[in-house]
C-alpha positions in Angstrom: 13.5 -4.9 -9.1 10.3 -4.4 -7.4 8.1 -8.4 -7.6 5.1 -7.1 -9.1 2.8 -10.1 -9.7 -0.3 -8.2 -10.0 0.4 -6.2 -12.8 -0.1 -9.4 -15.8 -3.7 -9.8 -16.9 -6.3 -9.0 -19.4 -9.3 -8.1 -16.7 -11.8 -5.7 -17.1 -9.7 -4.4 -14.2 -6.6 -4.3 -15.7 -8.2 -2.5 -18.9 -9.5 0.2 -16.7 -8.1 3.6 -16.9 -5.2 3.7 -14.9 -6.3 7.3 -13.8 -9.9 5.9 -12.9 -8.6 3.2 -11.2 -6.2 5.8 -8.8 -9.1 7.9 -8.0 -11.9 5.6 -7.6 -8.9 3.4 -5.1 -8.4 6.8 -3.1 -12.0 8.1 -3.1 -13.3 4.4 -1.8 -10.4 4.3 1.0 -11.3 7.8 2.7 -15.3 6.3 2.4 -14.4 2.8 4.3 -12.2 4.5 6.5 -14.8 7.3 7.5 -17.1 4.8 8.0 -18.1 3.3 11.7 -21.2 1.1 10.8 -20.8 -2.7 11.0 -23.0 -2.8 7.9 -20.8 -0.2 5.9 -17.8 -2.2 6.6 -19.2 -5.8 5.9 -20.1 -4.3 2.5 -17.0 -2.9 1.7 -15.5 -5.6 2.3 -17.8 -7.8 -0.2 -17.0 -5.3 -2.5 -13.3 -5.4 -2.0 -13.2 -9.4 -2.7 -15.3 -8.2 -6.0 -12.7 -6.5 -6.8 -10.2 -9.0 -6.4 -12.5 -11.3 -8.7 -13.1 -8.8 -11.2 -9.4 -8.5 -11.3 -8.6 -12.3 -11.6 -5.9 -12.4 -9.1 -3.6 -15.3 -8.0 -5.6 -16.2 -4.7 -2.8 -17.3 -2.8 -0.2 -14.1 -3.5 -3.7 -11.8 -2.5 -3.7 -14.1 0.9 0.0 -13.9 1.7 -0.3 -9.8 1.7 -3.6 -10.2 4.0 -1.4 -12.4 5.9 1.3 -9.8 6.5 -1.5 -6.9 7.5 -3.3 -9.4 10.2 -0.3 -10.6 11.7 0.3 -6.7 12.6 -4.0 -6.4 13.5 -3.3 -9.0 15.8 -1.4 -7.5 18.1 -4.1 -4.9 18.3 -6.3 -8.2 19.0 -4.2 -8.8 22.0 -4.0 -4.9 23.0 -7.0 -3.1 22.6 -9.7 -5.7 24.2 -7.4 -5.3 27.3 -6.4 -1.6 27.6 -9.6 0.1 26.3 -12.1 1.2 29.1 -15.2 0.4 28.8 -17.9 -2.3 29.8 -16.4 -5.6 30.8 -17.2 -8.3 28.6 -15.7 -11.3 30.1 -12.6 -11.8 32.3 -9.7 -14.2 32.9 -8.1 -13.9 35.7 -6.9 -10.7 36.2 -7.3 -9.4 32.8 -10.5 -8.0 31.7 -11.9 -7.6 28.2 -13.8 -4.9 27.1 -16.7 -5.0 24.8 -15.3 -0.8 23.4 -12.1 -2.7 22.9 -13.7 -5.9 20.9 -15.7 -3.2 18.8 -12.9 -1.4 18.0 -11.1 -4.1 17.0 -13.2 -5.4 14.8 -13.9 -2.6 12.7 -10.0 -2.0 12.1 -9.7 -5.1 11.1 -12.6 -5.4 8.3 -11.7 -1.3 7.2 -7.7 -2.4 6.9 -9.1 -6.0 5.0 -11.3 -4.1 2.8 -9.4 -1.2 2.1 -6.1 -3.4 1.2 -7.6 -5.8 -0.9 -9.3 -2.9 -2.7 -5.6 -1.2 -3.4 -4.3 -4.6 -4.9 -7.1 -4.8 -7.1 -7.3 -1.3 -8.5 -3.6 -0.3 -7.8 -0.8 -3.1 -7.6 -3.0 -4.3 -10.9 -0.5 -1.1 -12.6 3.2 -1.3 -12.5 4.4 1.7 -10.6 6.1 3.4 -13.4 2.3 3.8 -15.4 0.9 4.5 -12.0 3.4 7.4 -11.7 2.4 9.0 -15.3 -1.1 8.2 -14.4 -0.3 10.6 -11.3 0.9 12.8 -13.7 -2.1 12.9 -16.0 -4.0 13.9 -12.8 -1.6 16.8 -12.1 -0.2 15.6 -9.2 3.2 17.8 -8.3 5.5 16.8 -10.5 7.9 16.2 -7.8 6.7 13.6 -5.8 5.9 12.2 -9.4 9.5 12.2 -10.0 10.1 11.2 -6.0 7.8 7.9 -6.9 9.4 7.1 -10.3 13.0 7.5 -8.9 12.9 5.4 -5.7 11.2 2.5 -8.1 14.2 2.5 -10.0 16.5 3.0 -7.4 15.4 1.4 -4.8 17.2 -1.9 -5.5 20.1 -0.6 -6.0 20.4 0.4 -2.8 18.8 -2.7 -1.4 22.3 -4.0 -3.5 25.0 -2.1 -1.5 23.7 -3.1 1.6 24.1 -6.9 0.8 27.6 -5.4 -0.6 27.9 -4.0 2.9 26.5 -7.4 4.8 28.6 -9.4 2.4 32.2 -7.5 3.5 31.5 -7.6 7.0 30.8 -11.4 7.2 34.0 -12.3 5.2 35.5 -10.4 8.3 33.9 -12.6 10.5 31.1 -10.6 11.7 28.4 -12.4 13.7 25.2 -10.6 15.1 24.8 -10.2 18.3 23.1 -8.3 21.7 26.9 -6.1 22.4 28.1 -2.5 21.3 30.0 -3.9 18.7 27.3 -5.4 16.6 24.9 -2.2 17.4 28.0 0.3 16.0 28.5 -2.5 12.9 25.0 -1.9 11.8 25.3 1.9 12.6 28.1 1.9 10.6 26.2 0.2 7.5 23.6 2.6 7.8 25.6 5.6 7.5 27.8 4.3 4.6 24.1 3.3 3.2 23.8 7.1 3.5 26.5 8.3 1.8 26.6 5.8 -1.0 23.1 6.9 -1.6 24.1 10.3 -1.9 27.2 9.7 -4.1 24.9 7.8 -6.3 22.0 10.1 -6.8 24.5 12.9 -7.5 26.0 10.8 -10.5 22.4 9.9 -11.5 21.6 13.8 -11.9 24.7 14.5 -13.7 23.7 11.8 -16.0 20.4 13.1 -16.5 21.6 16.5 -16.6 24.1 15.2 -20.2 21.1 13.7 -21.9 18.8 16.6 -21.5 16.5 16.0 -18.5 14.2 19.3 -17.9 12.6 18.2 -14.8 10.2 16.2 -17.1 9.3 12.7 -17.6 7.6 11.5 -20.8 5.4 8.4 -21.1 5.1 6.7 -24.2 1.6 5.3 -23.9 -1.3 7.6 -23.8 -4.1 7.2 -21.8 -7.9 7.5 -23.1 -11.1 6.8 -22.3 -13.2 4.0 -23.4 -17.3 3.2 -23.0 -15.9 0.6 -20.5 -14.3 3.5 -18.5 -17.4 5.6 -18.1 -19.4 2.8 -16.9 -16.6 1.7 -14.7 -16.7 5.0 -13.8 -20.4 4.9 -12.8 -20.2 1.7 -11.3 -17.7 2.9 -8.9 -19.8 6.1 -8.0 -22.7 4.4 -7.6 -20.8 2.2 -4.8 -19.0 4.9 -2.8 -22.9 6.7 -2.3 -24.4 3.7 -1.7 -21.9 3.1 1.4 -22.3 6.7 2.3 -25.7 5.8 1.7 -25.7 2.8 3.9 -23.7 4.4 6.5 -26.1 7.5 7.1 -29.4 5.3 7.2 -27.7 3.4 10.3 -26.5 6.5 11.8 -29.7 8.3 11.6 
């Protein structure tokens, strides 16, 4: 199944509204990523690590999934400062860095930081089966409702035929590497990946279809809202305009 080692805790987070936490996660991500000001961003990302304290996360799992995003940022470290025109801030040798391309680096780096931590606090802190009825409660389509509900319980099953798959080839002696042969092996084990997958969701809809499924998943716990939720609520309105807030004065 899915590792989800966010999703234990008695927080004020993790009391939240699941529905409140969705919106207010989405709502804050378009307002960091809109914004362009150093100051906007540094304060997002202070918020963010709230967050992440509010939440009472396990430090060290938070930093391995910041890890992951920066190792990707970094190439941008390596690319932009070098390919972006601009105003030369310092060279080395024959490579010039650019002071646009430092800028711009730096402010996907703190919107990705801040933006990330803020979806494990508010998001990963729900399993994905209450985040998908909480999409439902919101009246998201139903189908990609269904879409997000199915691939989480799916997903590993498919994740199991391909070590089925890895597992027959290397009894036959199969050894990656750089020829044709190893290129039309791992061809081969996407399309039977393919058709497995197809097989299998067929004989998951026929099952569905004998115990009654109408296109309709019910959830067993009902969501409400508390005092706590209204001033969470609050709280996290009160944030999103005071960036917007923060990020017009330094415009203007």
């Amino acid at each position: 199944m899915i590792h989800e080692p966010f999703v234990i805790g008695n927080s004020l987070v993790h009391r939240t509204d699941p529905r409140l936490r969705l919106v207010f996660a989405t709502a804050y991500s378009f307002a960091v990523a809109l914004s362009n000001q150093f100051p906007t961003l540094i304060a997002a990302l202070v918020i963010s690590f709230l967050l992440i304290g509010l939440a009472r996360l396990n430090l060290r799992e938070v930093a391995g999934r910041l890890a992951i995003v920066n190792g990707l940022i970094l190439f941008l470290w390596v690319a932009l400062p070098l390919t972006f025109e601009g105003e030369p801030l310092f060279t080395v040798g024959p490579l010039t860095v650019t002071r646009p391309g430092v800028v711009l680096s730096a402010k996907i780096t703190l919107k990705s930081n801040a933006i990330l931590l803020a979806f494990i606090a508010l998001i990963a802190t729900s399993s994905l089966a209450t985040l998908g009825h909480a999409m439902n409660r919101l009246h998201i389509p139903e189908k990609i409702v269904h879409l997000l509900l199915l691939t989480y319980r799916y997903v590993f099953v498919i994740e199991q035929e391909y070590l089925r798959l890895l597992r027959a080839a290397k009894i036959r002696c199969f050894r990656p590497k750089t020829d044709m042969h190893t290129y039309r092996t791992y061809a081969y084990f996407i399309g039977m990946l393919f058709v497995r997958a197809s097989a299998r969701a067929d004989r998951v809809h026929q099952a569905m279809l004998c115990r009654g499924f109408k296109g309709k998943f019910y959830c067993l716990s009902e969501f409400s809202f508390t005092r706590t939720d209204f001033l969470w609520a609050a709280v996290m309105t009160g944030t999103i305009i005071g960036l917007e807030i923060l990020e017009w004065i330094k415009i203007t």
